[in-house]
C-alpha positions, 0 to 999 in steps of 0.5 A, a space after each residue: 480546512 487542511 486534511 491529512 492523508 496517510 500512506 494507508 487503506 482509506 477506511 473512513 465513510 467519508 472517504 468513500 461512495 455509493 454509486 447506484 442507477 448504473 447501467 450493466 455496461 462492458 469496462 464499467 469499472 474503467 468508465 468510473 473510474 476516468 469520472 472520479 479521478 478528475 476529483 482526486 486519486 482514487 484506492 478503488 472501485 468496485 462495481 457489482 450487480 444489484 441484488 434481485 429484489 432491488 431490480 437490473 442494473 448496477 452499483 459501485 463503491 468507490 474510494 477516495 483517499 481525500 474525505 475532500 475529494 470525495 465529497 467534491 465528487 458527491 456534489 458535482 455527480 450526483 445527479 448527472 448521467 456522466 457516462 451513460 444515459 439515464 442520471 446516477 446518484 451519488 451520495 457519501 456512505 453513512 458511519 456504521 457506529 460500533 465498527 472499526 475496521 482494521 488499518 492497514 498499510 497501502 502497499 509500495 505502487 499505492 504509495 507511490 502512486 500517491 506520492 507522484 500525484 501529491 508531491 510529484 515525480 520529481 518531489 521524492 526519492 527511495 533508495 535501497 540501503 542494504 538488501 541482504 540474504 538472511 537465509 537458514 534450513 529450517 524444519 529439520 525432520 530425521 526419518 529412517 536415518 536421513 535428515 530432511 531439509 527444507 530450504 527456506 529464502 529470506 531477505 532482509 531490506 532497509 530502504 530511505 525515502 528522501 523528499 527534499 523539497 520538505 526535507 524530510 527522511 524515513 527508513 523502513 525495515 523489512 523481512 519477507 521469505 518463502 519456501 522452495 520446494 525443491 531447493 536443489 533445482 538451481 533455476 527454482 531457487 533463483 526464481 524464488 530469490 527474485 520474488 523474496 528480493 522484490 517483496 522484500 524492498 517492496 515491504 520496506 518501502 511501504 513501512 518508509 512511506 507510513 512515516 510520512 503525513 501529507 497535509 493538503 491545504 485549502 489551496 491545493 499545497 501540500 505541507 509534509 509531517 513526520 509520523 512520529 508516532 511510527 518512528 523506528 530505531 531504523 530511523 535513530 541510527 546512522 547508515 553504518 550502524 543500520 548495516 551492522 545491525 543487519 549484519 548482527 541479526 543475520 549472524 543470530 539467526 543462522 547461529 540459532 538454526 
């Protein structure tokens, strides 16, 4: 049967397991992790120390993006001592009813790393296609006849992912910013535009990637859909007509400060 993995915060109880009869160790983390990615690429895992009243030792929740890979993991560890002496248990966690939990976006080196393991290094490409300073004063304070500026970064980024051997193409379009303190200071300023540029393609990145649905098949091949459903007008326009709303929206906000 054919499962479909997005570009997003796993959040199913299918996707996810609870590890316990875990022996306190150092790296236990690590340990658990080279265990579980044999079966698929994982999101997370955690390990915490058990409650008093459940006596010494540990547990863990680890999550998987597959509800395949998971399960595959369930059946084969469960019972074994992998890593340390005594056996663990492994079982998938049970569905809370009545509890949703928010979706969320993965970030852009959790896309990538999912990308590289479903379609390879060489199966998909990004580029930037306009990185642009939108920049304004805001928070204009006049106080014994001065005006008090705070100076604030921004970045506007569009980014295309390219995956040419499903021919497939999404855009994503984002706006990051911060605040510098002391905007006279050349080498804060610099600094801060740095870390705006990277969040900013960073962010596009991710919102490209949401775009894609990967649909892994019982033999291990991997089709590819577009998420109509997350399409954007960045996706409609052609490249110049993307750079020129860029443009306009930049024109409007430094008009309207």
């Amino acid at each position: 049967m054919a499962e479909v993995v997005e570009f997003r915060v796993p959040t199913g109880s299918a996707q996810t397991l609870l590890v316990w009869g875990l022996e306190p160790r150092p790296g236990l983390e690590h340990s658990l992790f080279l265990a579980f990615s044999k079966f698929g690429p994982l999101y997370s895992v955690r390990a915490h120390r058990n409650a008093a009243v459940a006596g010494p030792g540990c547990y863990a929740v680890i999550k998987f993006y597959s509800a395949g890979d998971a399960g595959r993991a369930q059946r084969t560890c469960n019972g074994q001592r992998l890593f340390q002496k005594s056996p663990l248990k492994v079982c998938v966690c049970t569905k809370q009813k009545g509890f949703q939990q928010q979706v969320l976006a993965l970030n852009s080196n959790k896309c990538q790393e999912l990308a590289n393991h479903y379609l390879g290094f060489n199966g998909w490409s990004s580029r930037i296609i306009t990185l642009q300073n939108v920049s304004g004063f805001d928070g204009e304070n006049e106080e014994l006849g001065k005006t008090l500026q705070k100076r604030s970064v921004k970045y506007l980024c569009a980014v295309e992912v390219t995956l040419p051997n499903h021919g497939v193409h999404t855009r994503g379009v984002a706006l990051s910013e911060t605040d510098v303190e002391n905007s006279e200071d050349p080498l804060e300023f610099v600094t801060a535009s740095r870390r705006v540029q990277k969040l900013a393609v960073g962010k596009a990145l991710s919102s490209a990637f949401q775009k894609i649905l990967l649909v892994v098949l019982e033999n291990g091949k991997v089709a590819v859909e577009y998420n109509s459903t997350q399409e954007e007008l960045a996706d409609t326009l052609t490249e110049e007509e993307l750079k020129g709303l860029v443009q306009r929206f930049h024109w409007q906000l430094n008009f309207f400060h």
